[in-house]
N, C-alpha and C positions, 0 to 999 in steps of 0.2 A: 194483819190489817194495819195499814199506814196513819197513824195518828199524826196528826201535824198539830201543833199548839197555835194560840195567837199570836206567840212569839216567832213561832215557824212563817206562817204566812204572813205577819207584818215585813219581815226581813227581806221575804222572799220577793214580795211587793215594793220594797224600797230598793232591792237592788234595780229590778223593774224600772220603777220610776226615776231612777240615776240614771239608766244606759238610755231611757227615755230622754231626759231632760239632756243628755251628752247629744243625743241626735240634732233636739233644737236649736242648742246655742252651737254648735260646732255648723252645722248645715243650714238646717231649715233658714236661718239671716242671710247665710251664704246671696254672695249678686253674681256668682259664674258658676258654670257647669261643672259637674262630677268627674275628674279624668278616671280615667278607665284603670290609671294605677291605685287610685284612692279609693275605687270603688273594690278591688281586689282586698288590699290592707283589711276595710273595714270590716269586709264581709268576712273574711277568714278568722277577725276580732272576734267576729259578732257567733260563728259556729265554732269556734274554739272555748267560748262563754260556755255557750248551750253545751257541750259534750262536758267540763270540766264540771257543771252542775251535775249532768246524770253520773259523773264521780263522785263527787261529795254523796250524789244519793245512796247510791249504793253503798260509799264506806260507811254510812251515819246510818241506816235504813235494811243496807242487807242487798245483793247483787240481783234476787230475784224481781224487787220494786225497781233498782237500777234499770235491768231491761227494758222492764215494761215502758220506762220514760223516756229510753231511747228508741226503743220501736214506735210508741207515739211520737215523737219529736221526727223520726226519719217518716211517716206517714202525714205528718203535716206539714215536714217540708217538701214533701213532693206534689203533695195535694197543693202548696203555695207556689209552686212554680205555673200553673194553671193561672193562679192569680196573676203572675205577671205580665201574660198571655193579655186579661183584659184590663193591667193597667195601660198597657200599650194602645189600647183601644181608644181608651178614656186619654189620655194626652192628647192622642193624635184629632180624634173628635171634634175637643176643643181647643186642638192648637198651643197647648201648656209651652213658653217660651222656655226654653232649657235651662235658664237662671232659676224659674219658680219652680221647676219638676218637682225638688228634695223638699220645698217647704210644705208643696199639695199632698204627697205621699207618704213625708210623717203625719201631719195633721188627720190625714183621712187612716192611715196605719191605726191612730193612738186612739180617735173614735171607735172604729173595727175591735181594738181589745180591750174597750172599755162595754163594748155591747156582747161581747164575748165572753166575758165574766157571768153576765146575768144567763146566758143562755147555757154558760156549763153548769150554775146553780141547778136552775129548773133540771134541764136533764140529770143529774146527778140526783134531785132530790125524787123525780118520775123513778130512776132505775130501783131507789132502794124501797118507793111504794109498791112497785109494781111489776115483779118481775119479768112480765110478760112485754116488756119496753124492750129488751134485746131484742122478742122476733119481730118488732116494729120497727125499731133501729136496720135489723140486717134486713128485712122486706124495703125499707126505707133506699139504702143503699143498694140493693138490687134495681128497682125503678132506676137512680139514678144514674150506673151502669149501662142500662138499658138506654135511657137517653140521651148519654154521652157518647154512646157510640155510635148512635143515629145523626145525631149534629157533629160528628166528628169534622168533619169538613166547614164547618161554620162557625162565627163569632155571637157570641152574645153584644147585642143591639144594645146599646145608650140608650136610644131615643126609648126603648120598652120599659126603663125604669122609672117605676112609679112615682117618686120623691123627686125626681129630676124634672119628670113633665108637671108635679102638682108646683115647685119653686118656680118653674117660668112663666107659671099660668098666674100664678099670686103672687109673687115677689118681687117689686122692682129692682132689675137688675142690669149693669150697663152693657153697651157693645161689645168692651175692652177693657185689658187688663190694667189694674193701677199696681204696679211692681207686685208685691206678696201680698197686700192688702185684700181681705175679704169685706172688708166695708168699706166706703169710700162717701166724699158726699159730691154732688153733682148740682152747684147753684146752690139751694136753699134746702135740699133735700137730699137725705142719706139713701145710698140705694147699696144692693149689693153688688159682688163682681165677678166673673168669668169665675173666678179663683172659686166661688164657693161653690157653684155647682161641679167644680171638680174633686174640690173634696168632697160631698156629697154623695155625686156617683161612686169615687173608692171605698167609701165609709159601709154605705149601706150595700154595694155591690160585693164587699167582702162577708156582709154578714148574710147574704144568699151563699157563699161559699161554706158558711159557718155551719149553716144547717145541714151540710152533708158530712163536712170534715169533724164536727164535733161527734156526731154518732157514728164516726167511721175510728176516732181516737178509744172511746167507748169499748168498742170493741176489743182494743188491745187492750185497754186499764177499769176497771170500775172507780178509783179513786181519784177523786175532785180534782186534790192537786195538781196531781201529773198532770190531768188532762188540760189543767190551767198551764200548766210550765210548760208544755210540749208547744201551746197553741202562745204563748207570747213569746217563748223564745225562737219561736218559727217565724213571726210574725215580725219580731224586732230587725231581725238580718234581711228584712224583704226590700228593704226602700234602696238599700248600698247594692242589696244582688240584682234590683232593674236596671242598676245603672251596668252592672260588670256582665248581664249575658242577655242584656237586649237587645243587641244588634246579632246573638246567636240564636233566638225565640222561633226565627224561621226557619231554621234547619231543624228542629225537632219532630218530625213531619207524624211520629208515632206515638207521640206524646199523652194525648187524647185518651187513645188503644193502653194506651198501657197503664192510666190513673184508672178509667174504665175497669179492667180488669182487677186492680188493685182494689177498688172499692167493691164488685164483686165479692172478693176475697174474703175483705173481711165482714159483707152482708153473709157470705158462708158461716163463716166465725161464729158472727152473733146466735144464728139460728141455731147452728152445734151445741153452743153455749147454754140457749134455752131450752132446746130440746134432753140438754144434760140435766138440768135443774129438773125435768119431769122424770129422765131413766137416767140411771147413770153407769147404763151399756153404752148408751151413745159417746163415742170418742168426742173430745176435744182437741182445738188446734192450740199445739205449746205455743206461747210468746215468743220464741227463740225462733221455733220455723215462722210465724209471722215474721219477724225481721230478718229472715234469709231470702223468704221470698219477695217480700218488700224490697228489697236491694236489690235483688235477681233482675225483677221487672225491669227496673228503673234502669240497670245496667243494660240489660239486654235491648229495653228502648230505644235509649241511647244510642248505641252502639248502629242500631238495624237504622235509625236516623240519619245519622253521619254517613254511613257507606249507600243509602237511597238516595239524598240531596246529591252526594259526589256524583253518581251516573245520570243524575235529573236534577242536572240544577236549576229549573225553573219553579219545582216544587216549593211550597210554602205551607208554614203549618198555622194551622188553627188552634184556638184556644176550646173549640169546641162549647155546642150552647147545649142547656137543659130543656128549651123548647127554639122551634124554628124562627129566628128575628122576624122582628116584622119586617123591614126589608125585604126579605129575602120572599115572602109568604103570599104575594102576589107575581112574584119572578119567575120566567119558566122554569121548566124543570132539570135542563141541562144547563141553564146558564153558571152553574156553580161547578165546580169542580176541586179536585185539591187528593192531599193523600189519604190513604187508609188508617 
């Protein structure tokens, strides 16, 4: 069992907080756009961190907790490339000028793992009450399997976000943007700006992401930490990697299919897991073949993406919704199309 001390998780938290605060003052001030070489650098920085951690862990800890935190860390960065799917949405929406992108996407990043903390608490403190939270976890991740494959073809909707539509209904907020500024004043009166309903929508739009991807980590690890380091150091490299493969987000055309599947997987998992806790004929799945087949997917994804777009290049892929936008929800029925 992995003990981590206070001393453990203050450090681990302050390295955290460093690579954080290097995002701010390096970018987030930034007044020009991210080139595509800088956005390569960072990001290779930022999973070079996260791997040389699950080293430290394993030499300090023992190679079998090492896996587990590299199989959660690879499961929630591919569960985060989804993410980027509906930052792209969110920019485009409301029009984010390309100079303010880096500032909306940490700010909204840094809320997301700071709401993220609390939610792996709870589940971490549900799983050791209860152990019957695995087979609600992997039923959890089955449903949403289920209905990522069904909106495979579609985007999750802005306008359906709760906290978005209640800021516009109640919050004075202006037409247009004042540089990176979330508050501004207008006359005599403070109001807010474009800016902050984008952070907004990232913030809490990631932490709908969170309720799947957190009991999907789960699954490979039962310990706090990990599933704390997995989910920030996936989470840290997310704002440099929109910049370096969002102009490739469209060719992923199977992208959807393959997180689907993956979350399946390890809803499998879970329930193997609990139904072991009651017989213990029932096999379990090693951690080791989780992160073969985790990599497998994602390779083989990949791959069937790249050579689909090459023969159909009008194809575009979607980020895929958990229920049908409301846009879409009054639209015929063949006005949508897209890949599988």
């Amino acid at each position: 069992m992995l003990a981590v001390t206070a001393t453990g998780w203050g450090i681990t938290i302050a390295v955290l907080a460093a690579l954080i605060a290097v995002d701010l003052l390096l970018f987030a001030r930034r007044q020009d756009a991210v080139s595509l070489r800088e956005a390569a650098a960072w990001s290779s920085f930022y999973i070079a961190v996260a791997l040389l951690f699950g080293v430290v862990l394993g030499l300090q800890s023992g190679w079998g907790l090492g896996v587990e935190y590299l199989t959660g860390y690879a499961v929630e960065k591919s569960l985060s490339i989804d993410n980027l799917f509906v930052f792209v949405v969110i920019v485009a929406t409301f029009a984010v000028p390309a100079a303010q992108q880096p500032k909306a996407l940490t700010i909204g990043i840094v809320i997301a793992l700071a709401l993220r903390f609390v939610l792996i608490a709870l589940g971490a403190a549900l799983i050791d009450a209860f152990s019957f939270m695995f087979l609600l976890f992997g039923l959890l991740l089955f449903a949403t399997a289920i209905q990522l494959m069904r909106h495979r073809d579609q985007d999750p909707s802005v306008e359906d976000n709760v906290l978005v539509g209640a800021a516009r209904r109640l919050l004075p907020i202006t037409d247009r943007y004042h540089g990176s500024r979330l508050l501004t004043r207008v006359g005599t009166r403070r109001a807010l700006t474009p800016m902050f309903l984008v952070v907004l929508a990232i913030g809490s739009t990631d932490v709908l992401f969170a309720l799947d991807s957190i009991p999907a980590v789960f699954g490979i690890t039962r310990h706090a930490y990990i599933v704390f380091a997995a989910n920030a150091f996936a989470l840290l490299g997310l704002r440099t990697l929109f910049f370096l493969v969002s102009g490739l987000l469209d060719r992923l055309v199977y992208l959807s299919t393959g997180l689907a599947s993956i979350l399946a997987f390890i809803g499998l998992k879970l329930v193997l897991h609990f139904a072991h806790t009651l017989d213990t004929a029932v096999p379990e799945i090693p951690t080791v073949a989780s992160l073969l087949v985790i990599v497998a997917t994602l390779a083989i994804v990949t791959a069937a993406s790249l050579i689909q777009t090459r023969h159909r290049p009008a194809l575009r892929a979607h980020a895929g919704a958990l229920r049908e936008p409301a846009r879409d929800r009054d639209a015929p029925a063949d006005a949508a199309s897209g890949a599988c």
